[in-house]
N, C-alpha and C positions, 0 to 999 in steps of 0.2 A: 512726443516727437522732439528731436534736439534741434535747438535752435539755427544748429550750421546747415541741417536740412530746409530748414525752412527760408535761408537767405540761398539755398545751391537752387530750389525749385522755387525762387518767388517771381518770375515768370509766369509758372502755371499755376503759383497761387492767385497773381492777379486776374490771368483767361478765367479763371477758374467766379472771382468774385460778382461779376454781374448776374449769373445763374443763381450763385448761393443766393444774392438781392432779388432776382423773381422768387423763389421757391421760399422764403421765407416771407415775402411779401405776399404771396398766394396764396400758400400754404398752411403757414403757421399763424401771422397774425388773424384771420379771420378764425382760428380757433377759440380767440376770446367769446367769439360769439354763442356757443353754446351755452353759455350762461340763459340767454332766452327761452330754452328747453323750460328754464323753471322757474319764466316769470308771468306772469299774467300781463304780457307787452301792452302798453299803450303809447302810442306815437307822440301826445302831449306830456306826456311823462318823463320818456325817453328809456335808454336800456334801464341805468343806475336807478332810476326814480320810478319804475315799475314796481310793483310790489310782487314779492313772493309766490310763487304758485304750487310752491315743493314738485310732489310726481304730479299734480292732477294734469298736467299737460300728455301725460303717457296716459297715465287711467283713462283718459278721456279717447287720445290715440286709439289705444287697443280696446276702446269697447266699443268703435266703429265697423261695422262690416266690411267697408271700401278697405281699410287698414288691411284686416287680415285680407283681403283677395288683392292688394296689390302687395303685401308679403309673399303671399300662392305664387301669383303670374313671377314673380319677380325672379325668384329662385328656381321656377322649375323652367322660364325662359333661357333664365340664363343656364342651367343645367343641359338644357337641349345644345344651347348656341357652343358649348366649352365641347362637347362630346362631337357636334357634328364639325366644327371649326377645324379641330384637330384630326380627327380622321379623315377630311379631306383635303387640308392640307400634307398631309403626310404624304397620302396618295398623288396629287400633286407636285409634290418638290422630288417625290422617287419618279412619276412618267417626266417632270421636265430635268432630270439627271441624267435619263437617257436616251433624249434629244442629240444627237452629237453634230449636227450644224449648226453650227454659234448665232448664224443669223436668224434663222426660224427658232431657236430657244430664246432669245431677246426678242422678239417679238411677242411669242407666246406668254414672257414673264411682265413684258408691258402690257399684254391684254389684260391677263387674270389680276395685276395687279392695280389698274385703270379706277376700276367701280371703289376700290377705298378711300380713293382722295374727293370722290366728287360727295358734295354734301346731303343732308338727309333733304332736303328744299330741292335741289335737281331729283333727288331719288323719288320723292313721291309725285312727282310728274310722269318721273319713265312709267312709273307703278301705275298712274290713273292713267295712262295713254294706252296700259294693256289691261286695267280692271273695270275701267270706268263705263258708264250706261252703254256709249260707242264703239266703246276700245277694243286693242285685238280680239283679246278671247272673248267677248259675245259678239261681235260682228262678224269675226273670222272665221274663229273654231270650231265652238258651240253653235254659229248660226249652220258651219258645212258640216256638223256632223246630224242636222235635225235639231237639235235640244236648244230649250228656251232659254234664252236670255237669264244671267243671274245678277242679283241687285249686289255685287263685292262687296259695299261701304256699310251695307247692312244689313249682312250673316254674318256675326258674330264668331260662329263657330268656325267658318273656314279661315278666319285669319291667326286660328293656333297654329296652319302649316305655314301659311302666308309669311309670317314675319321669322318663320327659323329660315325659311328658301330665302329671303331678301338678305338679311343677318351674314347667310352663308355666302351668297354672292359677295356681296361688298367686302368683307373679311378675311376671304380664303385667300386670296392672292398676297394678302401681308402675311399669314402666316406661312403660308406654301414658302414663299420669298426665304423667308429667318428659317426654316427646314429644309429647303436646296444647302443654303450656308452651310449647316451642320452634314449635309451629305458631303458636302466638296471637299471637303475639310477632312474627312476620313483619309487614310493611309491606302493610298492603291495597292500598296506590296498586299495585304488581307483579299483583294479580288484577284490577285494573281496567281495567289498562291491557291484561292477557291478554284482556280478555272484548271489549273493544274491538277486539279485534285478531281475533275472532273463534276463539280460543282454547278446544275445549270441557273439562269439568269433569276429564277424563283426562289431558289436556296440562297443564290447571293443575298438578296433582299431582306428573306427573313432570317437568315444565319449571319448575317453582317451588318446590312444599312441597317436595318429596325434596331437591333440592340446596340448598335452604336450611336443612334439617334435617339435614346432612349433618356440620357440626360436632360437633353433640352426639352423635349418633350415634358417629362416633369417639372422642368422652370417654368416651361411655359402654361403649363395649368396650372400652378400655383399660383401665376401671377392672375392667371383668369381670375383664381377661386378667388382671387383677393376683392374681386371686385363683384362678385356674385348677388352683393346685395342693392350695387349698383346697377341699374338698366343704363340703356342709351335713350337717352330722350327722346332725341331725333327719329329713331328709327318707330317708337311707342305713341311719336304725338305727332310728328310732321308726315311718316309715311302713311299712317290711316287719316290723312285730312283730321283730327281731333273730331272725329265721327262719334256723339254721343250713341249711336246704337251701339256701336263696339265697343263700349268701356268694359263692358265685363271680358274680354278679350284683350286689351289694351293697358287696363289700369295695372302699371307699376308703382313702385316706392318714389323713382323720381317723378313721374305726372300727379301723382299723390301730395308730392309737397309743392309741384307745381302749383296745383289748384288750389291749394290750402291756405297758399303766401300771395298770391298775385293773382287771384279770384274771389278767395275767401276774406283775403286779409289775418287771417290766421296767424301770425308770427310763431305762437308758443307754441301749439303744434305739430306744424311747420317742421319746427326747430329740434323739435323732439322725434320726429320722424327722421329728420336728417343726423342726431347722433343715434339715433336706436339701428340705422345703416351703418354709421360708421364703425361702432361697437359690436355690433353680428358680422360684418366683413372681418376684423380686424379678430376678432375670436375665430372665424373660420379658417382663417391662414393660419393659426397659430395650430389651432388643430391639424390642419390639411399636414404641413411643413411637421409633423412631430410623428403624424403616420410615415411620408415619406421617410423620416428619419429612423423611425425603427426596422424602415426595411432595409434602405439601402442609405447609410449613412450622407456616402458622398454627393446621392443626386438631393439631397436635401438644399433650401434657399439659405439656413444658417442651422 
C-alpha cells in the first residue's frame, strides 16, 4: 500500500484502530496461552516455570470417554443446528419478502428476530416455565390430553430435540434477517420478466430467489462450519439447568473444558481441548471452503 493512500484514508485508518486494539487484544494475544496445552500447569510455578508435559495433556484428553462424547454431541449438534438454521431461514426471509405491508413485515422481523438478543439466563427460565415439574406442557397439555406428567430436566434423551427447537428459535430470525437482505437486493427486472413469461409465484422462488440467494447461503455456512467445533455454552449449560442427569445429552467440547478448568482445575487439559477445537474448526473451513471452491469458484470465502 503506498504511502499517499494511507495519508488520503487516515481518517479511516484511525475509526478503523480501536477495533484493530479489541481484536488483537482478544484475539491474538491470549494465543500465547496455548502453550499450556503442554505443560503440566501448576499455579505456584506459573505458566514459564511449569514443567514440560509434551502431548500427555492430549493422550490423556482422548483417552477420556466424556472427551469423545462431547466430540459426538458437538459436531452432530452443531450439524443439526447449521442445516435446520439455514433452511428455515431461507423459508423465512422468502414468506417475509412477500409481506407487502411495510408495517406488519416490521413487526413480523422484530418478532422473529426478538429471541436472539435475549440471553441464554432469560432463556432457560422461558424453557423451565414450559418444561419444568408445573410448567406448561405437564400442567396444560399433557395433563388435557390424559398422559402423565414427564420429569424434562431428566430424560436425557428428549433433550436431543429439545436443544435444536430452542437453537432454532433463538437463531432463525438473525439469519432469516441477512437472507431477506440478500432477497431485496436482487434485480426486479428477473421477476418481471418471469411474470411476463408467465412464470407463477413457485417458479419465481425456485428459478430466481433460491439461486440467486445461493451465494450467501454458502457464506453463511461456511462461516457456521467454521465454528462447528464450537458449541454455545449458553444454550448446552444454562438452558438444561447444568442438570447432571443430562450430561450425556448435554456434554459438548465447551462444558468439557468448562468443567475441566474451573471444576477440575485442570489447566493442561483444558487447554488442549481448547486448541484440539481450534485446530478441527480451523481444518474444517479449510476443507469445507476448498469443496465450495472446486464447485463453484466464486461462492467460495477465499
Amino acid at each position: 500500500m503506498h504511502i499517499r493512500n494511507v495519508i488520503k484514508f487516515r481518517v479511516l485508518f484511525l475509526m478503523m484502530l480501536p477495533t484493530l486494539a479489541i481484536v488483537i487484544f482478544n484475539n491474538y494475544l491470549p494465543m500465547f496461552g496455548v502453550v499450556l496445552a503442554f505443560k503440566n500447569f501448576t499455579f505456584s510455578d506459573g505458566i514459564w516455570g511449569s514443567a514440560w508435559a509434551g502431548l500427555n495433556n492430549f493422550k490423556y484428553l482422548f483417552q477420556t470417554d466424556i472427551a469423545w462424547l462431547a466430540t459426538k454431541n458437538t459436531i452432530s449438534y452443531n450439524s443439526i443446528f447449521i442445516i435446520l438454521n439455514n433452511v428455515f431461514a431461507v423459508g423465512l426471509a422468502i414468506l417475509l419478502n412477500e409481506i407487502r405491508n411495510g408495517r406488519l413485515k416490521s413487526v413480523f422481523q422484530s418478532t422473529i428476530l426478538f429471541p436472539y438478543f435475549l440471553s441464554y439466563v432469560a432463556v432457560s427460565y422461558v424453557l423451565y416455565a414450559f418444561l419444568g415439574e408445573s410448567g406448561f406442557i405437564n400442567m396444560t397439555v399433557l395433563k388435557g390430553l390424559g398422559i402423565d406428567a414427564v420429569s424434562w430436566y431428566s430424560a436425557a434423551d428428549k433433550w436431543h430435540f429439545i436443544l435444536p427447537l430452542v437453537n432454532t428459535w433463538k437463531n432463525v430470525g438473525y439469519f432469516a434477517v441477512v437472507y431477506l437482505a440478500a432477497i431485496v437486493s436482487i434485480d426486479p427486472e428477473y421477476y418481471e420478466a418471469a411474470v411476463i413469461d408467465g412464470a407463477s409465484k413457485w417458479k419465481q422462488i425456485m428459478h430466481i430467489t433460491v439461486p440467486m440467494m445461493f451465494p450467501i447461503i454458502v457464506i453463511m455456512t461456511l462461516l457456521q462450519v467454521s465454528r462447528i467445533f464450537n458449541a454455545d455454552f449458553g444454550l448446552f449449560y444454562q438452558a438444561p439447568l447444568n442438570s447432571g442427569a443430562l450430561q450425556n445429552a448435554t456434554e459438548v467440547m465447551d462444558t468439557f473444558v468448562y468443567r475441566n478448568f474451573l471444576l477440575n482445575g485442570d489447566v493442561g487439559m483444558s487447554s488442549a481441548a481448547g486448541l484440539y477445537q481450534a485446530v478441527v474448526g480451523f481444518v474444517l473451513v479449510l476443507v469445507a471452503n476448498t469443496v465450495v471452491r472446486r464447485i463453484n469458484k466464486e461462492n467460495a470465502l477465499f
